[in-house]
Each structure stands twice: as C-alpha cells, then as structure tokens.
C-alpha positions in Angstrom: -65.3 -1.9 -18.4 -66.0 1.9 -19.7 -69.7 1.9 -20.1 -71.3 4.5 -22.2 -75.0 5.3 -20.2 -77.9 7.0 -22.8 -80.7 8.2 -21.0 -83.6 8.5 -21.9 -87.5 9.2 -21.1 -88.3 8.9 -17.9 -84.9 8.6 -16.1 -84.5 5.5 -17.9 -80.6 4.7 -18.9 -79.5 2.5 -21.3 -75.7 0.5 -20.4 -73.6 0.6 -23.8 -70.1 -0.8 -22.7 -67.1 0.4 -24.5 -64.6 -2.6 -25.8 -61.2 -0.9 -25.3 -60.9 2.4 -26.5 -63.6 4.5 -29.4 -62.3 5.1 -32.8 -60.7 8.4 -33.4 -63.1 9.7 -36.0 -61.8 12.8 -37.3 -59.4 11.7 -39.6 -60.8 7.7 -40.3 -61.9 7.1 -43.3 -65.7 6.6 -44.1 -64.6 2.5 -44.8 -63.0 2.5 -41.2 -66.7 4.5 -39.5 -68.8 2.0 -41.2 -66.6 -0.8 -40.4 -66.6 0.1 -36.3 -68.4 -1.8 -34.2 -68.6 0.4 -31.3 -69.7 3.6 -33.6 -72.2 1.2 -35.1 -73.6 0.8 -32.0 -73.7 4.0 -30.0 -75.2 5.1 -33.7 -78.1 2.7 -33.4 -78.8 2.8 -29.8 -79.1 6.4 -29.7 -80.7 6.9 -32.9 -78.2 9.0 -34.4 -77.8 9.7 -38.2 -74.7 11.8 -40.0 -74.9 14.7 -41.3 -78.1 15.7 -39.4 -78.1 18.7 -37.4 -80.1 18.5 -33.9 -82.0 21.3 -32.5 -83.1 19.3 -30.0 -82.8 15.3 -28.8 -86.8 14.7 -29.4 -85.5 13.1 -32.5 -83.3 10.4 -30.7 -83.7 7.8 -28.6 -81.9 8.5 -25.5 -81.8 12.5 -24.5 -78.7 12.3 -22.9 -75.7 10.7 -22.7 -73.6 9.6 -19.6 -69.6 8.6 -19.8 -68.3 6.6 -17.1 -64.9 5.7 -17.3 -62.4 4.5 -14.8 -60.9 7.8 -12.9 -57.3 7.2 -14.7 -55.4 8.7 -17.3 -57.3 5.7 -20.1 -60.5 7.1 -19.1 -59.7 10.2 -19.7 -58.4 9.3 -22.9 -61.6 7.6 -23.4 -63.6 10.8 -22.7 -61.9 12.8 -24.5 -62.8 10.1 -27.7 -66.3 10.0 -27.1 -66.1 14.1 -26.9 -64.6 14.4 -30.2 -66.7 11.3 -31.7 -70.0 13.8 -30.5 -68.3 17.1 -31.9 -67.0 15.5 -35.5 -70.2 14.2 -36.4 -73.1 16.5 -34.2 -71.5 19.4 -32.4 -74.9 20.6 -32.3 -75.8 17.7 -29.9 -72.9 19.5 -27.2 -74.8 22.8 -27.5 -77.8 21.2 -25.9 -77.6 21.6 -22.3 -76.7 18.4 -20.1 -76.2 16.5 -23.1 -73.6 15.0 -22.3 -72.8 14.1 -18.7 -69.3 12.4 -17.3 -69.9 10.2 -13.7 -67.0 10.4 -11.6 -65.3 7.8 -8.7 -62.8 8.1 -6.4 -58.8 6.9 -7.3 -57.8 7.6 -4.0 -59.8 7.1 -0.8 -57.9 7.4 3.0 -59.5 6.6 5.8 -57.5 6.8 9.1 -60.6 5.9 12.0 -63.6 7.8 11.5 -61.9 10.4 9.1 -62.0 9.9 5.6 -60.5 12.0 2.3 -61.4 10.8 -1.0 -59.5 12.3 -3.9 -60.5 11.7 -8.2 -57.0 12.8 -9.0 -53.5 11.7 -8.3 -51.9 15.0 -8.2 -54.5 15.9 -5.6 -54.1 13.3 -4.1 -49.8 13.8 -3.9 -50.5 17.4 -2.5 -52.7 16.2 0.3 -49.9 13.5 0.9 -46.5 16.3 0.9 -49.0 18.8 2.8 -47.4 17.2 6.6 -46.7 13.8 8.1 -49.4 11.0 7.9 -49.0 8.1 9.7 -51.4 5.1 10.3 -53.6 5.9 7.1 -55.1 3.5 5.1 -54.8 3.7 1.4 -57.2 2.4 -1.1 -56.3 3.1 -4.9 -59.1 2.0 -7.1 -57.7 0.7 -10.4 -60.7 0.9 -12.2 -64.4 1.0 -11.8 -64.1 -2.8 -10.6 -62.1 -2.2 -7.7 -65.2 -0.1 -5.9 -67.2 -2.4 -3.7 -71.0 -2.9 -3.9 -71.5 -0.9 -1.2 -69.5 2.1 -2.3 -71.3 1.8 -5.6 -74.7 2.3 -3.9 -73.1 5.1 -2.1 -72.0 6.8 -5.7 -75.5 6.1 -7.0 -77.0 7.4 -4.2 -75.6 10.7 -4.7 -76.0 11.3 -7.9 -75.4 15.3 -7.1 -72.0 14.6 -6.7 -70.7 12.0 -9.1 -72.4 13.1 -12.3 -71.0 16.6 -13.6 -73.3 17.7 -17.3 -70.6 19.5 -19.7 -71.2 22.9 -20.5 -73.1 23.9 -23.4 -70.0 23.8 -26.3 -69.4 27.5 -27.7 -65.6 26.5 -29.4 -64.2 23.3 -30.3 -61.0 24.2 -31.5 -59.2 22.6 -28.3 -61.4 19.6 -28.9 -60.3 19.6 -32.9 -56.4 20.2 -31.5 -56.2 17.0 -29.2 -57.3 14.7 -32.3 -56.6 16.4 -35.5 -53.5 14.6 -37.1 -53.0 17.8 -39.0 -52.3 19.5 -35.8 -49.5 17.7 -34.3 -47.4 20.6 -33.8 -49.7 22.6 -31.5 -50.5 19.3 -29.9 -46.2 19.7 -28.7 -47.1 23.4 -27.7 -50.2 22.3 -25.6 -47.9 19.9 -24.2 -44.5 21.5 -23.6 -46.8 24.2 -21.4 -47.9 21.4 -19.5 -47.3 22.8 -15.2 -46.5 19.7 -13.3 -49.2 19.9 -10.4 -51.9 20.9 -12.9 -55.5 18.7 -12.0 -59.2 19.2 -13.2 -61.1 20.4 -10.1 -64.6 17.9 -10.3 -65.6 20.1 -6.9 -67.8 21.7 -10.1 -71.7 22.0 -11.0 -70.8 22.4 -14.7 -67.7 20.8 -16.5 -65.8 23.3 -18.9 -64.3 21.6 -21.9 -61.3 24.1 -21.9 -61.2 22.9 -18.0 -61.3 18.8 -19.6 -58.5 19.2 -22.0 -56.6 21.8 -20.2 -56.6 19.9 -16.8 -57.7 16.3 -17.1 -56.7 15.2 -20.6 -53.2 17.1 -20.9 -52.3 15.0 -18.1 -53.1 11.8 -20.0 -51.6 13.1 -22.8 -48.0 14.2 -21.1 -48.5 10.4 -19.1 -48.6 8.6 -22.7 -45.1 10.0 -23.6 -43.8 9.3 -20.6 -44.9 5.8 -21.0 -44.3 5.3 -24.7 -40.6 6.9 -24.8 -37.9 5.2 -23.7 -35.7 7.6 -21.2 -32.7 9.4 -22.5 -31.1 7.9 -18.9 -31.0 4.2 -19.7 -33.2 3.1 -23.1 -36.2 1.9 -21.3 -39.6 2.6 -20.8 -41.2 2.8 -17.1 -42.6 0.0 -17.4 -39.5 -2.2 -18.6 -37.4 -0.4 -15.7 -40.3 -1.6 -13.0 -39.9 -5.2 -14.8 -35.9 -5.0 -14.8 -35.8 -3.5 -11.0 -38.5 -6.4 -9.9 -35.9 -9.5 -11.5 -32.7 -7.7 -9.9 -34.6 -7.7 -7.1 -35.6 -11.0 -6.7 -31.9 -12.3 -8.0 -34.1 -14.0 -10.9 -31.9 -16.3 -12.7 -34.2 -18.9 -14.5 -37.5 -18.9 -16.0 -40.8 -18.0 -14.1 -44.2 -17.4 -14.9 -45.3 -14.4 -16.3 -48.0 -14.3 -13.8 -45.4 -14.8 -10.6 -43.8 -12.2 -12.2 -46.3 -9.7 -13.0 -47.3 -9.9 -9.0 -44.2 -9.8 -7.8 -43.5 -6.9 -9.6 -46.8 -5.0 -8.5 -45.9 -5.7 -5.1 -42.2 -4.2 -5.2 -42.0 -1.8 -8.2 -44.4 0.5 -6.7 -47.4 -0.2 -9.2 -49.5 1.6 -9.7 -48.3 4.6 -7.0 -46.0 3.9 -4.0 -48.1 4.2 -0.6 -46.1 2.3 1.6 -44.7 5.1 4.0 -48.2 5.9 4.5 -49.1 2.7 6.2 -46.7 2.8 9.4 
C-alpha cells in the first residue's frame, strides 16, 4: 500500500512495499532492529550496513530512494519514519543530494466542466472551498494511492517533474531527532501547542525542506493523532466513536447489524472522510 521505490543504475527502480507502518528506530532496541522484517529488507535491498558512513551511494545497490505514501496524515507519518530510519542509522546518506525523493498524488481533485483544481492537502483544499460559492463541482477525495485510476496514474508518471520532489541535502536533524526521540516528549507538546490551524506544506517546490516536512506536513499528522486518540472533554468519546454513535441514532438502530452495513452506512452519513456534500448542488 506505501511502497518504498530504490533506484538504481540506469533509471531502474526497485518496488519495496511497506506492511503498515516502519519501526521507530531511535529508541528500539538492537533485539527489536534485527527482529524487523521491514528494516531487514530495505537493509538488504539497498545494500545498507550499520555503522558505515557513506560518502557517496557507489557502495549500495540502489542510489536513491523514492517514498510514496498515500497523501494523508498516515503517510505522512510514514515519511516521517523512513526519514528518521535514514538519519538514525546513515545521516550521511540525507547529505547526498536527491537521495532521498518523496512522490506526491492528489487528495483532492474538482473538476466542474473543463476546469479542474487538484489540491495534495486538505487545508488547501478547505481554503479553496471558503474562498466564494461553488456550486455544481464534482469532488473526488482519494483515500489512498488505490483510489487513483489507471489513467490518472499514467498521468502522474508521466510527469515525473511534478510528482516527485528530492529532499534537500540534510544540514540539522534536530527537528527530525524531536518528532521521534521518546526523551523529548516535552518539546514534542511545544512543537505542538504552536501548531496555527491553516498551516500546510506547499509541494508547489523543486526542493523539499525537512524543517518545511515537519513544520508543515508532519505537525499536522501529529496534532490529527491527538485529536483522534483523545476522547473530547465534551462527551468522552473519540471522533470516531461520535461518527459511529451519530450514524446508529441516525438510523433509529435498535437490533444487531453487520458491521459492514454499518461501517457504510456510517461513511455515507457521518461525513467520512470530509463532508462535500454542499458542493455537489
């Protein structure tokens, strides 16, 4: 679902894909490294080997390395892993330049006739949508890297200019060492608490800024993970327990169903995953 590209001589890329979300090495223990299948893996296709310090990638495999996640807040949680895998055990490796590379795909894509606006974030997205009235658009969320057609995927490949953005030769790492050290949990709240609702990661960019990543992409992920995983002062529950409760009230549900009847039911009504429907008059 979250492929990891390497690629190497000649253009030629090599499809790793991700099972759920990489290991948070910094604070693992050397039992838990060995023991992970993924970091096994990317270690042995790429040629990699701890504790060595790269001047260049002529002794790997692969020269580069590709992340291509879905545009939501996981993926960017899954970036941000495979950053800090990369800086843990060879920042040297994000000093070379166009090491590593992140390829981007719409979330959001309106078309209303012959005009189209494609957005990769929600909150630019939301601004585009408040700017003035929009009536008769049609709204395609993708969910995930699934949801784009064949066609649209020829289209991404096709312009490679602007869906793959190289990260900028690294120069500090100590935002990178703040979103996953466990020692650092109190200027993880900081980072947080300064969070400015409206904040996105501009990927109108030739170069991607790591400051840019974590200030802009992953703080959103990381302020969307509370908001998910606390229950609300309001009531005790969760968002996604309130969606669940609304959807049964809704329906007057008074005996059993099946989960799946459920689940699309509540999709449909709870406004999962972002509510759209005024835009479709």
């Amino acid at each position: 679902r979250d492929p990891l590209w390497s690629r190497g001589l000649g253009d030629v890329y090599k499809r790793q894909p991700l099972k759920g979300k990489l290991l948070n090495v910094r604070d693992a223990s050397n039992s838990s490294v060995i023991g992970n299948a993924e970091v096994q893996n990317i270690m042995k296709i790429m040629g990699l080997k701890i504790g060595t310090v790269y001047t260049d990638t002529a002794a790997l495999r692969y020269g580069r390395v590709m992340i291509m996640t879905d545009q939501d807040h996981d993926g960017s949680h899954i970036k941000g892993l495979v950053i800090n895998f990369f800086h843990h055990f060879w920042p040297s490796l994000l000093r070379q330049p166009n090491f590593l590379q992140v390829f981007i795909t719409p979330i959001v894509k309106c078309t209303y006739r012959q005009q189209a606006e494609v957005f990769y974030t929600t909150p630019e997205f939301y601004q585009w949508q408040q700017a003035e009235a929009r009536t008769g658009w049609k709204i395609k969320y993708y969910k995930g890297l699934g949801t784009s057609s064949a066609k649209e995927a020829k289209e991404y490949f096709s312009n490679l200019a602007r869906h793959l953005i190289p990260f900028e030769v690294l120069r500090d790492g100590s935002l990178i060492d703040m979103c996953f050290n466990r020692q650092r949990v109190a200027d993880r709240k900081q980072w947080i608490a300064a969070y400015q609702a409206g904040t996105f990661m501009n990927f109108n960019v030739s170069e991607m800024k790591y400051s840019d990543f974590v200030n802009r992409e992953y703080i959103i992920m990381a302020v969307q993970s509370n908001l998910r995983a606390i229950p609300h002062v309001m009531d005790g529950l969760k968002p996604s327990q309130r969606k669940i409760l609304f959807a049964c009230m809704k329906r007057k549900l008074h005996s059993e169903i099946k989960v799946a009847q459920l689940a699309g039911y509540t999709s449909e009504h709870a406004a999962y995953p972002v509510s759209y429907t005024h835009l479709r008059a």
